[in-house]
N, CA, C and O atoms as CSV, one atom per row, in Angstrom:
chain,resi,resn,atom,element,x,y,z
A,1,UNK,N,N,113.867,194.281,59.911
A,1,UNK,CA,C,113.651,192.856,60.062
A,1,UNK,C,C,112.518,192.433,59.115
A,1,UNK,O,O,111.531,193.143,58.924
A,2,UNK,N,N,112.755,190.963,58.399
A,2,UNK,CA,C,111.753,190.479,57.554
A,2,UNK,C,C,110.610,190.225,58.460
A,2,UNK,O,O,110.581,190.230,59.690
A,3,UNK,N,N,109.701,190.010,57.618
A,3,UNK,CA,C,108.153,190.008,58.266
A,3,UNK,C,C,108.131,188.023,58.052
A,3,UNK,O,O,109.038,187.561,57.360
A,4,UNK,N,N,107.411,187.329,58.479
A,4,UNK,CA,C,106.820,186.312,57.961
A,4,UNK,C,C,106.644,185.879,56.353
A,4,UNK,O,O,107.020,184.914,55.686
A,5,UNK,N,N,105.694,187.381,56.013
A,5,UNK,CA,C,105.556,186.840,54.254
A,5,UNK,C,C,106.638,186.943,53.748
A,5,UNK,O,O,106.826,186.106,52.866
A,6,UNK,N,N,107.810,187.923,54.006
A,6,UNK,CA,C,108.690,188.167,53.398
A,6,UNK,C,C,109.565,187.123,53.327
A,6,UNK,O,O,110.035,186.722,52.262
A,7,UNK,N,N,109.921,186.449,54.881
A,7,UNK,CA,C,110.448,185.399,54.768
A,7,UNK,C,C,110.027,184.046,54.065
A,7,UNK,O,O,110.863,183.210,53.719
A,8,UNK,N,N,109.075,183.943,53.936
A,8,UNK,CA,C,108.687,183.024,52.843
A,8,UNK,C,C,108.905,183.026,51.734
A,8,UNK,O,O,109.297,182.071,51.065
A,9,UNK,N,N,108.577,184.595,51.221
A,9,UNK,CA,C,108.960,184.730,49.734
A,9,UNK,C,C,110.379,184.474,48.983
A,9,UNK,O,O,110.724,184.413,47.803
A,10,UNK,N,N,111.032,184.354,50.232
A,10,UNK,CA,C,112.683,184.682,49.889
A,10,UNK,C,C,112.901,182.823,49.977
A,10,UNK,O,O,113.516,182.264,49.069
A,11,UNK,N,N,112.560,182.346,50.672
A,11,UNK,CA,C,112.949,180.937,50.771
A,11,UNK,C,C,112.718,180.216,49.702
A,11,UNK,O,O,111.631,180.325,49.134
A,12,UNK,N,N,113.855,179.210,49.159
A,12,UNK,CA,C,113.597,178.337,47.955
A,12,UNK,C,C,113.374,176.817,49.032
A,12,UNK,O,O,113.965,176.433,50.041
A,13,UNK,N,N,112.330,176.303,48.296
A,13,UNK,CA,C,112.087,174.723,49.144
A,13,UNK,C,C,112.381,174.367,47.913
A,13,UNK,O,O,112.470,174.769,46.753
A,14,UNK,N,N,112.555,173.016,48.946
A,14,UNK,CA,C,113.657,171.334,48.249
A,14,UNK,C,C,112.268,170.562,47.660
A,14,UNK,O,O,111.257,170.103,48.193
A,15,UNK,N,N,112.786,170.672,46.222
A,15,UNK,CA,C,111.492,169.689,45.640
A,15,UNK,C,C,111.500,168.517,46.666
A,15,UNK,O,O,112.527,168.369,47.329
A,16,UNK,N,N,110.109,167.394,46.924
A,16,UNK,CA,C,109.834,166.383,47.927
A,16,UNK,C,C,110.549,164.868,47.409
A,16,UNK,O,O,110.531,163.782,47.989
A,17,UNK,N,N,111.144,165.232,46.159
A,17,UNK,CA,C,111.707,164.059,45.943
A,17,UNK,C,C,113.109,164.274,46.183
A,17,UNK,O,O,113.744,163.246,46.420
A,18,UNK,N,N,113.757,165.368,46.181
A,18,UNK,CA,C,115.298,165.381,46.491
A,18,UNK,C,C,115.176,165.152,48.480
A,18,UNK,O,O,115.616,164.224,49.158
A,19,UNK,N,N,114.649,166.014,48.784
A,19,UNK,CA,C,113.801,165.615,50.086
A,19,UNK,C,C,114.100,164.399,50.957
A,19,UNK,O,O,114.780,164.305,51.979
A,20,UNK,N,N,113.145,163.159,50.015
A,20,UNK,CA,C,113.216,161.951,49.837
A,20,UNK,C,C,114.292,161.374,49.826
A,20,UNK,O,O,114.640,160.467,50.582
A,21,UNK,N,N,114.929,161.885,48.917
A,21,UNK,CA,C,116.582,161.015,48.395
A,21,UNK,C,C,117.427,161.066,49.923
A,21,UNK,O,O,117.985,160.200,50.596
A,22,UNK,N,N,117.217,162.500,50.087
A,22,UNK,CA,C,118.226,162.765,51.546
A,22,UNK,C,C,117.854,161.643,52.562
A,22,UNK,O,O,118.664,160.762,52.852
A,23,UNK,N,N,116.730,161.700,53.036
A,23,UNK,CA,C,116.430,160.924,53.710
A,23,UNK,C,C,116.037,159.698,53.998
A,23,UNK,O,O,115.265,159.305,54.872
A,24,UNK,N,N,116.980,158.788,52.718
A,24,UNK,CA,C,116.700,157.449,52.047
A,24,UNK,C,C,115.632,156.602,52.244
A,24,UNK,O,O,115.517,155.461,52.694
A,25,UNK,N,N,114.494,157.851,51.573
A,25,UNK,CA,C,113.130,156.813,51.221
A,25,UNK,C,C,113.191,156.340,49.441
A,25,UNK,O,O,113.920,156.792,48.559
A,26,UNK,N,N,112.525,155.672,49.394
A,26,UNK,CA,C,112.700,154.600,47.877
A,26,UNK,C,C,111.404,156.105,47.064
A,26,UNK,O,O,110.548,156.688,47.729
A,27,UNK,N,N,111.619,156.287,45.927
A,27,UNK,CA,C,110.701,157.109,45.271
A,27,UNK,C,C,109.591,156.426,45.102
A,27,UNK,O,O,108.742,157.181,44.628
A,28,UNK,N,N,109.136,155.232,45.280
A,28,UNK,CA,C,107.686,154.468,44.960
A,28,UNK,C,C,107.021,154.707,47.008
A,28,UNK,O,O,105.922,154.332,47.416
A,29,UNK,N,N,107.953,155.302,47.737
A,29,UNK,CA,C,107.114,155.453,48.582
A,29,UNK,C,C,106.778,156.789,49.355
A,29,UNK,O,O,106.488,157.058,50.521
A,30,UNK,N,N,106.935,157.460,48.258
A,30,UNK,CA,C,106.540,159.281,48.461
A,30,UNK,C,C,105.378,159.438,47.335
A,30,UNK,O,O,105.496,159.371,46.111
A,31,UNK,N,N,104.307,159.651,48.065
A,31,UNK,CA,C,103.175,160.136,46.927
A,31,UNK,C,C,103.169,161.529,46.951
A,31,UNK,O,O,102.869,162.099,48.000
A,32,UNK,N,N,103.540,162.354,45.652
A,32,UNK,CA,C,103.782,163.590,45.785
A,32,UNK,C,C,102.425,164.212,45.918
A,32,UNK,O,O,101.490,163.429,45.751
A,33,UNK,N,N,102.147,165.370,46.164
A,33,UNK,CA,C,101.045,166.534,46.356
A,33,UNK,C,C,101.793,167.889,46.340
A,33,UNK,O,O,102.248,168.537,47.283
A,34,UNK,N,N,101.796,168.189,44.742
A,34,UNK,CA,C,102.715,169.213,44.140
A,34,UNK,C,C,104.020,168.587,44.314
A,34,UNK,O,O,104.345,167.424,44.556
A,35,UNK,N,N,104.799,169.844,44.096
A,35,UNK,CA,C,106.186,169.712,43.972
A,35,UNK,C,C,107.193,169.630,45.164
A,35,UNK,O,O,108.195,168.929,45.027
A,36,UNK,N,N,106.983,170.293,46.290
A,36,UNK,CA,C,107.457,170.282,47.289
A,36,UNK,C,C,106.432,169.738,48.478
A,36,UNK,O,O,106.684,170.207,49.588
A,37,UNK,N,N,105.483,168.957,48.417
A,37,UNK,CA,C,105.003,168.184,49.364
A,37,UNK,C,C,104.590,167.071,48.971
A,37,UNK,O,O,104.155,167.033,47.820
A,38,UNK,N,N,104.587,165.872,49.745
A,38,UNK,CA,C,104.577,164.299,49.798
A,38,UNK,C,C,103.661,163.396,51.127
A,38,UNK,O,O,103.346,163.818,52.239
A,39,UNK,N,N,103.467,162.361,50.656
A,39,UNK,CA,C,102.823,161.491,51.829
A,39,UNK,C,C,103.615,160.397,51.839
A,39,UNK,O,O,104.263,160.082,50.840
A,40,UNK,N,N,103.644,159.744,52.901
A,40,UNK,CA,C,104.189,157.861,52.860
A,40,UNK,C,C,103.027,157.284,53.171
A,40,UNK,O,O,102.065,157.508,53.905
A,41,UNK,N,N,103.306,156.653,52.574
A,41,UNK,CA,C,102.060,155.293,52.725
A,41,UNK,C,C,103.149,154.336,53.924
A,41,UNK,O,O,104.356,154.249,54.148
A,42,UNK,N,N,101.928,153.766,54.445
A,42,UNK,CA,C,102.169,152.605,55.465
A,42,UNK,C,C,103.704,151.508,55.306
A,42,UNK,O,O,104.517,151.214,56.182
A,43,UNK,N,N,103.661,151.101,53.843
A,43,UNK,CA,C,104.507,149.692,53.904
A,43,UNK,C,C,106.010,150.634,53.999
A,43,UNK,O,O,107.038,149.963,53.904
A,44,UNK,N,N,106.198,152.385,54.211
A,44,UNK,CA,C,107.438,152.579,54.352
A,44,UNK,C,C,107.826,152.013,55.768
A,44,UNK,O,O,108.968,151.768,56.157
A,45,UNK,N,N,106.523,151.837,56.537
A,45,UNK,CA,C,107.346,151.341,57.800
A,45,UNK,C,C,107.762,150.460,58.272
A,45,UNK,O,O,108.609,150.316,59.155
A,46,UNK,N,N,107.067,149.657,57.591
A,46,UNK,CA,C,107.485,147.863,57.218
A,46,UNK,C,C,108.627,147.418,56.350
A,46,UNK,O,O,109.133,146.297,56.301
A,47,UNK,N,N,108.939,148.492,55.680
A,47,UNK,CA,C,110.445,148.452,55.152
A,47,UNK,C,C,112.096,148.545,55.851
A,47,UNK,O,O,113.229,148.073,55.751
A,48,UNK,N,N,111.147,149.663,56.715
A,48,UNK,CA,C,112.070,150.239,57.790
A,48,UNK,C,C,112.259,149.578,59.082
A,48,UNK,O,O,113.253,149.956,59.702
A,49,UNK,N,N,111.561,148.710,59.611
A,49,UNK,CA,C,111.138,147.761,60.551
A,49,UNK,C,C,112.179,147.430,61.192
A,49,UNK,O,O,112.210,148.025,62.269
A,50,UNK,N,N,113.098,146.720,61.026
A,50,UNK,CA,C,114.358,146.223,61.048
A,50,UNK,C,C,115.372,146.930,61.409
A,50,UNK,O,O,116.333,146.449,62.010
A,51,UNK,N,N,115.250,148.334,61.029
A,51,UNK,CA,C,116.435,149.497,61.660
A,51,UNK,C,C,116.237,149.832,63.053
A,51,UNK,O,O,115.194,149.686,63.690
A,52,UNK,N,N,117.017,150.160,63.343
A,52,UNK,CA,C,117.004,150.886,64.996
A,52,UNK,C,C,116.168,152.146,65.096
A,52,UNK,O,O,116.082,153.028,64.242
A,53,UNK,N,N,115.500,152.086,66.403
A,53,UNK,CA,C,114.386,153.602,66.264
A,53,UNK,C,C,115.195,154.785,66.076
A,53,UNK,O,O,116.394,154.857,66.342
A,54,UNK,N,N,114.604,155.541,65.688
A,54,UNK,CA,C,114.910,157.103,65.328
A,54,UNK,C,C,114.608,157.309,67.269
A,54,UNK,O,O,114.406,156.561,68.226
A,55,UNK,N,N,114.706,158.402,67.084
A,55,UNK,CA,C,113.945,159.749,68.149
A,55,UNK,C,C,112.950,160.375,67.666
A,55,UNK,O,O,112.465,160.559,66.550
A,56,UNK,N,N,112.643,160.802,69.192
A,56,UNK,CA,C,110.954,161.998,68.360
A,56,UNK,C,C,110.880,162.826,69.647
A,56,UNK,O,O,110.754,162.689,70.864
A,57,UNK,N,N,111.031,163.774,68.691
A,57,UNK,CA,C,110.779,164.838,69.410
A,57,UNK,C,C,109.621,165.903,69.294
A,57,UNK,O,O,109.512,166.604,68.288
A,58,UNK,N,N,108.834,165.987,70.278
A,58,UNK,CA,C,107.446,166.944,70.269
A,58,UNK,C,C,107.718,168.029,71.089
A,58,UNK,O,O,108.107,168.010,72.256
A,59,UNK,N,N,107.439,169.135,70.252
A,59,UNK,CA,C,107.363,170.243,70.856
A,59,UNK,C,C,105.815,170.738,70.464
A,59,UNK,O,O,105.155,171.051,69.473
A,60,UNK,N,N,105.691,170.606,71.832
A,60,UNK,CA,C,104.196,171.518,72.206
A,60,UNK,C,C,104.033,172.269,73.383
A,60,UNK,O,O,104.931,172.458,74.203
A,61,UNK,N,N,102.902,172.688,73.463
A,61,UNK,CA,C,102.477,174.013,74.786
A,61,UNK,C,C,103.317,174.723,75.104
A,61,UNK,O,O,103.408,174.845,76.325
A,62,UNK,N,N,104.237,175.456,74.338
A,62,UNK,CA,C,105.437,176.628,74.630
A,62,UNK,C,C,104.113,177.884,74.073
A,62,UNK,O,O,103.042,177.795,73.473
A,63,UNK,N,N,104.990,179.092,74.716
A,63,UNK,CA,C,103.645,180.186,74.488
A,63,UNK,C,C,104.787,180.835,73.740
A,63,UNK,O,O,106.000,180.690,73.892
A,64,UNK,N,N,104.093,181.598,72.882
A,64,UNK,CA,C,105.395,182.464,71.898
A,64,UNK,C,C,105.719,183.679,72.500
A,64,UNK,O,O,105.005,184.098,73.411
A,65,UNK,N,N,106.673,184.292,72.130
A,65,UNK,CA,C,107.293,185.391,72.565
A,65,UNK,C,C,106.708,186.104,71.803
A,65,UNK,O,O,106.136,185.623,70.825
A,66,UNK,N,N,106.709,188.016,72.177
A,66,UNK,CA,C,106.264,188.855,70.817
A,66,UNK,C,C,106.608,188.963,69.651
A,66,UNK,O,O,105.997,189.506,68.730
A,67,UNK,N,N,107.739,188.379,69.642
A,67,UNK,CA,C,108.570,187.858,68.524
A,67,UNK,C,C,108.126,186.955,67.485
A,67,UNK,O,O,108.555,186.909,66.332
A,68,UNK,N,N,107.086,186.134,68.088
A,68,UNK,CA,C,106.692,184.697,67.857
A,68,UNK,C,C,107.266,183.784,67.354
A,68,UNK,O,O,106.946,183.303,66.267
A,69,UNK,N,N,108.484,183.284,68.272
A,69,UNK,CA,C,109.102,182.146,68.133
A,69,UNK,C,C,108.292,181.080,69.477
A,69,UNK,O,O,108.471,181.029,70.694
A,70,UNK,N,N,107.480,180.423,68.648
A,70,UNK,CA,C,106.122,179.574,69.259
A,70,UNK,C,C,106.747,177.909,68.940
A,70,UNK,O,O,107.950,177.707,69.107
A,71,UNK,N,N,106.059,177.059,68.594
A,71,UNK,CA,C,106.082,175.499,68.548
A,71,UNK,C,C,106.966,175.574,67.143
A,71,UNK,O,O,108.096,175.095,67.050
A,72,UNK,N,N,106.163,176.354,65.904
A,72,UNK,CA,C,106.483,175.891,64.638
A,72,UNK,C,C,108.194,176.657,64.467
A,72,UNK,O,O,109.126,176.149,63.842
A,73,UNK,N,N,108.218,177.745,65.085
A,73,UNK,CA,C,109.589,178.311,64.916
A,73,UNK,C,C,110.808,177.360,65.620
A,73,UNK,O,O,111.868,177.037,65.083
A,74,UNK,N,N,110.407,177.061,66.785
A,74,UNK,CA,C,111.598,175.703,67.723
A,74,UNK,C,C,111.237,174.897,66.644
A,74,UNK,O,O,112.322,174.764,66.077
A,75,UNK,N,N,110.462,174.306,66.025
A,75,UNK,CA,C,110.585,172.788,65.553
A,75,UNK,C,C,111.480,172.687,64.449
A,75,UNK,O,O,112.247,171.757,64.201
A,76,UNK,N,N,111.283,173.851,63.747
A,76,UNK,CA,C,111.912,174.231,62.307
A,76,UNK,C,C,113.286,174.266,63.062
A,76,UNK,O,O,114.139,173.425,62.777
A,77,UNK,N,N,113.547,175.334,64.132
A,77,UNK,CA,C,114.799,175.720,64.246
A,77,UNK,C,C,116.058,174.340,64.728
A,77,UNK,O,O,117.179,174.122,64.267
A,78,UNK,N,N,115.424,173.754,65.613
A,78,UNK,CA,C,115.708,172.363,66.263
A,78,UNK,C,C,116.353,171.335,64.874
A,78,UNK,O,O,117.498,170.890,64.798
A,79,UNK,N,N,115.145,171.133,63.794
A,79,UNK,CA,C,115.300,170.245,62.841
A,79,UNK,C,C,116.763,171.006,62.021
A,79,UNK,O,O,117.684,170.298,61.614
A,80,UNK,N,N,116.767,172.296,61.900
A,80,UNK,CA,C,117.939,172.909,60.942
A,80,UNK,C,C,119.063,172.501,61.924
A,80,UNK,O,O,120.010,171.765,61.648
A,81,UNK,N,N,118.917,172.847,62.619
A,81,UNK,CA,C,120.416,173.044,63.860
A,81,UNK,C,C,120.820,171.411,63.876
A,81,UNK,O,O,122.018,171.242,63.649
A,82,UNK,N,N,120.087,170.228,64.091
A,82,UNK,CA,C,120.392,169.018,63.908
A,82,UNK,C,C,121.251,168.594,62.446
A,82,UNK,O,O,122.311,167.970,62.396
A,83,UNK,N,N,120.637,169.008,61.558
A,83,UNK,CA,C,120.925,168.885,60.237
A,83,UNK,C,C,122.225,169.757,59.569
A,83,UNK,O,O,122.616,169.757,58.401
A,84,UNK,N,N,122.657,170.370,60.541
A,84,UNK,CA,C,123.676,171.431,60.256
A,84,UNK,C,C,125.170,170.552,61.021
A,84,UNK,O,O,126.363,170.673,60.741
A,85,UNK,N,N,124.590,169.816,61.889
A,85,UNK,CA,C,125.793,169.104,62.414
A,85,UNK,C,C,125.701,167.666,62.044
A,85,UNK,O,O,126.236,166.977,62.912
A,86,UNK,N,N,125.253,167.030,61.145
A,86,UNK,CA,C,125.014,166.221,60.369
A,86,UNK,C,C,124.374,164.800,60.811
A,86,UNK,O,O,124.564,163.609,60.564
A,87,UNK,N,N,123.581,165.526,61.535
A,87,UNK,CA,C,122.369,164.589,62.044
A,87,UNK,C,C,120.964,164.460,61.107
A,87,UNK,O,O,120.456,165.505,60.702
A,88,UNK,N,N,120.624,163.742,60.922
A,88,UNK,CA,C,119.375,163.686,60.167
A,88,UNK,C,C,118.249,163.609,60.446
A,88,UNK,O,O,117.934,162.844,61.357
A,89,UNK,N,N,117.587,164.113,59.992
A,89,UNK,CA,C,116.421,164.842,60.665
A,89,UNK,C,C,115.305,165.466,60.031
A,89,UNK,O,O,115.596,166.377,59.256
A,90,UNK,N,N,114.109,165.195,60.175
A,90,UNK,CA,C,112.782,165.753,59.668
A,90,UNK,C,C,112.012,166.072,60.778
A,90,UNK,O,O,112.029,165.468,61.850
A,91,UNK,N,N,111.149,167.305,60.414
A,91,UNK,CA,C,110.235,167.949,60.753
A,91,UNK,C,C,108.722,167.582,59.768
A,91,UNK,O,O,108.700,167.636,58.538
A,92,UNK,N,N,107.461,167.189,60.697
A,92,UNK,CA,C,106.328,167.444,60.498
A,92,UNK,C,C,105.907,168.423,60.856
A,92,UNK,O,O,106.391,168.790,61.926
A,93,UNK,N,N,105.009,169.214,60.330
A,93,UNK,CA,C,104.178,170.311,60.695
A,93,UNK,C,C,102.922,170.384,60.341
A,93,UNK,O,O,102.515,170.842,59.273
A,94,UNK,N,N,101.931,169.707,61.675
A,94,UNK,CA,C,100.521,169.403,61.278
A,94,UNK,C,C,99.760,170.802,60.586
A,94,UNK,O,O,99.292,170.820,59.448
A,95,UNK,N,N,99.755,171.856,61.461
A,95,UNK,CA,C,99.463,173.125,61.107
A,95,UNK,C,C,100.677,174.646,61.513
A,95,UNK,O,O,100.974,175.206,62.568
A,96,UNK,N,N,101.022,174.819,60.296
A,96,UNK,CA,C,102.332,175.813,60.523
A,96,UNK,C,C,101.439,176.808,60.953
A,96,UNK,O,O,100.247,176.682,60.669
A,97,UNK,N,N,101.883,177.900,61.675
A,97,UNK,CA,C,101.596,178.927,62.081
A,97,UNK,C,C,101.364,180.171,60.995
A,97,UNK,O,O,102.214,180.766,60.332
A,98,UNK,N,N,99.888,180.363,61.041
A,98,UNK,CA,C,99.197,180.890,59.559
A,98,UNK,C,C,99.102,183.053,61.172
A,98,UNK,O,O,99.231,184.221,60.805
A,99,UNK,N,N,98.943,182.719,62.120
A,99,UNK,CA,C,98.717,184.054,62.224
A,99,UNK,C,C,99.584,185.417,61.882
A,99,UNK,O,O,99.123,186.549,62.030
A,100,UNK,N,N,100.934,185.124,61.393
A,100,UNK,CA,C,101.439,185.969,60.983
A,100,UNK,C,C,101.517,186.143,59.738
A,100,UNK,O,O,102.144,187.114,59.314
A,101,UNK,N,N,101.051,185.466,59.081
A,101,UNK,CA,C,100.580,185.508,57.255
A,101,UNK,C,C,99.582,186.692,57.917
A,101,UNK,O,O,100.086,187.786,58.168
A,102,UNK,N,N,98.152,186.452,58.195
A,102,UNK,CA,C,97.379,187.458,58.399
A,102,UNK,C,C,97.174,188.440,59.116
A,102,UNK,O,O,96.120,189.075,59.083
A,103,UNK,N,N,98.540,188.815,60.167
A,103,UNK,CA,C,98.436,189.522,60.999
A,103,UNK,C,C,98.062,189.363,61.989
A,103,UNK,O,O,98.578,190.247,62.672
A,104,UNK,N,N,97.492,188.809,62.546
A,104,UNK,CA,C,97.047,188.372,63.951
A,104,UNK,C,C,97.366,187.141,64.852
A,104,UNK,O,O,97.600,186.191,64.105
A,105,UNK,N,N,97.440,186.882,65.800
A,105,UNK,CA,C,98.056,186.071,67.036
A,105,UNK,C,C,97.317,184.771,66.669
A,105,UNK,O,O,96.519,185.057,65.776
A,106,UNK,N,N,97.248,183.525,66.963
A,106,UNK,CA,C,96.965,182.887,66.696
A,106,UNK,C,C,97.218,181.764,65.303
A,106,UNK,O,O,98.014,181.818,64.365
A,107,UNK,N,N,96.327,180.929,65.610
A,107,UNK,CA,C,96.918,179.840,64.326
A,107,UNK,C,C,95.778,179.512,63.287
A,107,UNK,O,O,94.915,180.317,62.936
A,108,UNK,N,N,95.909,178.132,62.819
A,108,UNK,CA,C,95.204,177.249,61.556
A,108,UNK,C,C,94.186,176.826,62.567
A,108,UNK,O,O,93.231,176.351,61.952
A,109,UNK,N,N,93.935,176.792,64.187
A,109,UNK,CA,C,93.246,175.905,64.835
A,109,UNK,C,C,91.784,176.785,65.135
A,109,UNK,O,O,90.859,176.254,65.749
């Protein structure tokens, strides 16, 4: 079984502007930070105003298995599995889960 780093290494991410496209934001309202990460500024929501709400879904205070499928593994997994049946869907991740980069239990907090 892959480790964490490994699985990272193997993964190709979606530059933040194809990203974008999917998820029909206008390119003047993604401020990039590198290549595969972005911010919105405020007036995207004032653009969006007018549409019907999304959903939101928070996943927090789950304890991980030894496995460590914790908050960041459901959120990821949740957002793919939506997106696989052609629901649309984004994931934030304030702080991804850094303790298995370094080996140890715990997070970024």
């Amino acid at each position: 079984m892959l480790n964490s780093l490994e699985i990272a290494q193997k993964a190709t991410p979606m530059p933040i502007a194809e990203l974008a496209q999917k998820l029909g934001l206008l390119p003047d309202e993604v401020k990039p930070y590198g290549r595969f990460m972005g911010k919105l500024g405020l007036a995207t929501l004032g653009r969006l105003a007018d549409r019907p709400d999304g959903k939101l879904v928070v996943v927090t205070a789950i304890t991980p298995t030894p496995l460590g499928e914790g908050k960041t593994t459901t959120a990821i997994g949740l957002v793919d599995g939506l997106n696989r049946i052609g629901v649309r869907a984004a994931v934030t991740l304030r702080q991804p889960s850094l303790g298995p980069i370094f080996g140890i239990k715990g997070g970024a907090t």
